[in-house]
Each structure stands twice: as C-alpha cells, then as structure tokens.
C-alpha positions in Angstrom: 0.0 0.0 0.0 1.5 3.3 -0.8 0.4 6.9 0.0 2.1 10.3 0.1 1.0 13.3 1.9 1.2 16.6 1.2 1.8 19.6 3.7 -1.1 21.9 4.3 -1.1 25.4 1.4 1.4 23.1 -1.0 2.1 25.7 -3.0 3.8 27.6 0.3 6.0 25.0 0.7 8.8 23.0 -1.2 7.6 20.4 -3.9 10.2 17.8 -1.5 8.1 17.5 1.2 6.4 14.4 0.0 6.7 10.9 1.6 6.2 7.4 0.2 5.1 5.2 2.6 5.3 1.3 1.7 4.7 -1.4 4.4 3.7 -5.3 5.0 1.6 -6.3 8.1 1.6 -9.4 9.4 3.2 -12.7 7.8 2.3 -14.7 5.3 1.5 -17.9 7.0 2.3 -18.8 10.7 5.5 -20.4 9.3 7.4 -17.1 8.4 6.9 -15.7 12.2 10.6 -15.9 13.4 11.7 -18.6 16.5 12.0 -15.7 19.3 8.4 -13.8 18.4 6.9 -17.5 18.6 8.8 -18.7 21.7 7.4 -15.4 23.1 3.9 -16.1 22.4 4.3 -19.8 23.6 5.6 -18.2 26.9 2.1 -15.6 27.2 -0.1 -18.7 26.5 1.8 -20.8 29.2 1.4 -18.3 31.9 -2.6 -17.8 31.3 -2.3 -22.0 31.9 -0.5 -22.0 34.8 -2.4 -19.5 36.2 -5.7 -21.3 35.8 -4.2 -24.9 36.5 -2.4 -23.2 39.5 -5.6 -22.1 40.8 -7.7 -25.1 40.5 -5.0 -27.7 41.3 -4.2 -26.6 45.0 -7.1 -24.3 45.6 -9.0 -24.5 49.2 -5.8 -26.8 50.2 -3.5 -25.6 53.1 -2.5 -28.9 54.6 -2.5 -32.9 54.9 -1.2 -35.1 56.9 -1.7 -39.1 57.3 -0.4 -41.4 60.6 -0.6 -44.8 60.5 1.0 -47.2 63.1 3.6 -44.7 63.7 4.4 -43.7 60.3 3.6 -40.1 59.2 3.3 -38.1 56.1 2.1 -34.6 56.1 2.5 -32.0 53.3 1.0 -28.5 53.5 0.7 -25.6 50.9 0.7 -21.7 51.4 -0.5 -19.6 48.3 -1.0 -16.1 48.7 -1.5 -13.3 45.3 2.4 -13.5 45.3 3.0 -16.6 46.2 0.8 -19.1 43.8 1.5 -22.6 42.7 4.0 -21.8 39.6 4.3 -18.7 41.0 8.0 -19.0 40.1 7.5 -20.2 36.6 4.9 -17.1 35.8 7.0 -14.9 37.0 10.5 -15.5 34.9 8.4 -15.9 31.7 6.8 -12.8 32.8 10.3 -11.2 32.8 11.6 -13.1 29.7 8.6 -11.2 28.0 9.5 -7.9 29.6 13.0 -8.1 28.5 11.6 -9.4 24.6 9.1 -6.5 24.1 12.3 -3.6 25.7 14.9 -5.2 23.5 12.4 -5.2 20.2 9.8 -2.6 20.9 11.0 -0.3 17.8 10.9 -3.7 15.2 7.9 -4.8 16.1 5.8 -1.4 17.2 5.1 1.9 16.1 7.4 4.0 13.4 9.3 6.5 14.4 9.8 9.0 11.7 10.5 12.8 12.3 11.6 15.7 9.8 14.1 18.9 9.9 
C-alpha cells in the first residue's frame, strides 16, 4: 500500500516535502513468524495456563497429613496473590517477555519517523 501526503497550502512549501510510505503487516503464514516472536507467544499462553491450573489444582488446600502405626506423612501448601502454585514459573516468563518487548519494541511497534 503506498500513500504520500502533502503539507497543508502546498504551493507555500517546497515540492520535496512528499513521503512514500510502503509497508507489509503481518506474515504470510504462521510459518514465516521468526523462532524468538513465537517462543514469546508460547511463553504468554503458558502463563494464562498456569495461572488457571495453578488455581484449581491446590485451591481451598492448606494442609494434609496421614499417621498410620507410627508412620507419618504430612504435606501442607501456602498460596497467597504473590505466592501461587507456579508462581515462580509465571514470573520469569513474565520477565523473559518484559525483556523481549524492551529489547524489540522499535521492530515490532510503532514507526518513528521525524523531519528537519
């Protein structure tokens, strides 16, 4: 798609203020994303997972414990907002993503174009 735009009262102005603008969105199939923008997307889709499994699989569980004939097992659980089953897993994709979208926010977002 092309376009070019034209300052406001042209004939005020230089002929040379005219930009061509030519982009491509997207891909052309879901084989031509590149390996770090899907590993990223694999890692946004894990944490809404373990958030849900993380919550269902030990929720309304704080402790267990079993005695029989002198033998004992016992596990407990604590899970707070900040402290959640996977917790630690969610929260280094979480900064894998961070560090992704800082280190390729200008390839993958807005263009920055300015004049003199």
């Amino acid at each position: 798609m092309q376009a070019s735009i034209s300052p406001y009262g042209a004939e005020t102005f230089d002929r040379n203020l005219f930009y061509a603008i030519d982009y491509i969105a997207g891909y052309p199939s879901s084989d031509a994303i590149p390996d770090d923008l899907r590993a990223v997307i694999g890692k946004v889709a894990a944490i809404s997972l373990l958030n849900a499994i993380g919550r269902g699989l030990m929720s309304g569980f704080s402790s267990s414990s079993l005695s029989m004939d002198g033998v004992s097992e016992s596990f407990s659980s604590t899970q707070s907002a900040t402290s959640a089953y996977y917790g630690a897993d969610i929260k280094e994709y979480k900064d894998d993503i961070e560090n992704y979208i800082s280190a390729n926010k200008l390839k993958f977002g807005h263009i920055t174009m300015g004049a003199l």
